[in-house]
C-alpha positions as CSV (number, residue, x, y, z in Angstrom):
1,X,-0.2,-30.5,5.6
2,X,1.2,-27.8,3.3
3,X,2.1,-24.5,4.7
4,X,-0.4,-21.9,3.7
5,X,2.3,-19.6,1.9
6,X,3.3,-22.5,0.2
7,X,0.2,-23.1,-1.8
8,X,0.4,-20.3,-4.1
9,X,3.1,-19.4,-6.5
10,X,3.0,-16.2,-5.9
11,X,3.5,-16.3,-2.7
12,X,5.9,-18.9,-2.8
13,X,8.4,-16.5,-4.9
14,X,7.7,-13.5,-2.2
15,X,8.9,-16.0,0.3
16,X,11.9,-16.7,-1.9
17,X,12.4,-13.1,-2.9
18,X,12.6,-12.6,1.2
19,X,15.0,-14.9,2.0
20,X,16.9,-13.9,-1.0
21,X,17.2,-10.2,-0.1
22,X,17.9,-11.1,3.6
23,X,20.9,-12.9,2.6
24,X,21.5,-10.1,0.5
25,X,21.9,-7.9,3.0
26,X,23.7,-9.8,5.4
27,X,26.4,-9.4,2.8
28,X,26.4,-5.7,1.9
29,X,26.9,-3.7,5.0
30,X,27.1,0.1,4.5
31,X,27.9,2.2,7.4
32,X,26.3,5.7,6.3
33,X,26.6,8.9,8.1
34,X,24.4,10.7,10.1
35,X,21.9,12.6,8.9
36,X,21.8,16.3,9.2
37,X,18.2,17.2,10.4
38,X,18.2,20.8,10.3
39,X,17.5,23.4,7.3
40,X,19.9,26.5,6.4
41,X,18.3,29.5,6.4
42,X,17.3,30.3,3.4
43,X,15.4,27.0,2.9
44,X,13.6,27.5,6.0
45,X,11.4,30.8,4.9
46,X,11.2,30.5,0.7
47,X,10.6,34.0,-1.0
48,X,6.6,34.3,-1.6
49,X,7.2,34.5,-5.6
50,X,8.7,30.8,-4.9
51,X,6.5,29.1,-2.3
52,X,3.6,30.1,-0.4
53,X,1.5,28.5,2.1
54,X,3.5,27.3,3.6
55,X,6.9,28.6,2.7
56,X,9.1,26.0,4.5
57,X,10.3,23.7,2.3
58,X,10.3,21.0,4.9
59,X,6.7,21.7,5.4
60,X,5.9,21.4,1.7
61,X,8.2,18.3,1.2
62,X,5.6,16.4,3.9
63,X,2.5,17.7,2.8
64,X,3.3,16.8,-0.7
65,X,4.3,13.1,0.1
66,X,1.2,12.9,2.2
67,X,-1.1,14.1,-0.6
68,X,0.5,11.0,-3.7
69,X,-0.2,8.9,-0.3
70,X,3.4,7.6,0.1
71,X,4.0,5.6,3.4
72,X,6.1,6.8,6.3
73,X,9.5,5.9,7.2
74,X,8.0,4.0,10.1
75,X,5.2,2.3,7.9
76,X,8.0,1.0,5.8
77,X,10.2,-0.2,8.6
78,X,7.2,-2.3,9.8
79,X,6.5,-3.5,7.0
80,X,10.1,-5.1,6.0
81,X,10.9,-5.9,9.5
């Protein structure tokens, strides 16, 4: 008896695309450096005449990915394992 991913091409190629990219990056490790959580100053409280409601950039930066309905970092992490 066939495996069920197996009985479509299409998901035969995302199984192959899988395997393929966890091979991938097995092979390309990149040690990055930590990232800086914090906001200077004056990207913290932007003039009015820039931003208003709300004026903190990090603030707008979420609302806006919220509202084009992109998934969270920890959507995406479950997601690709």
């Amino acid at each position: 008896m066939a495996l069920c991913w197996m009985t479509t091409a299409s998901c035969l190629a995302e199984a192959i695309l899988r395997r393929n990219r966890s091979r991938t990056n097995r092979r390309r490790l990149q040690l990055a450096y930590r990232l800086d959580t914090s906001l200077v100053n004056p990207l913290h409280g932007l003039p009015a005449v820039v931003a208003s409601n709300p004026a903190v950039l990090a603030t707008r930066n979420l609302l806006r990915a919220w509202r084009l309905g992109l998934p969270s970092g920890q959507a995406v992490a479950a997601r690709d394992g």
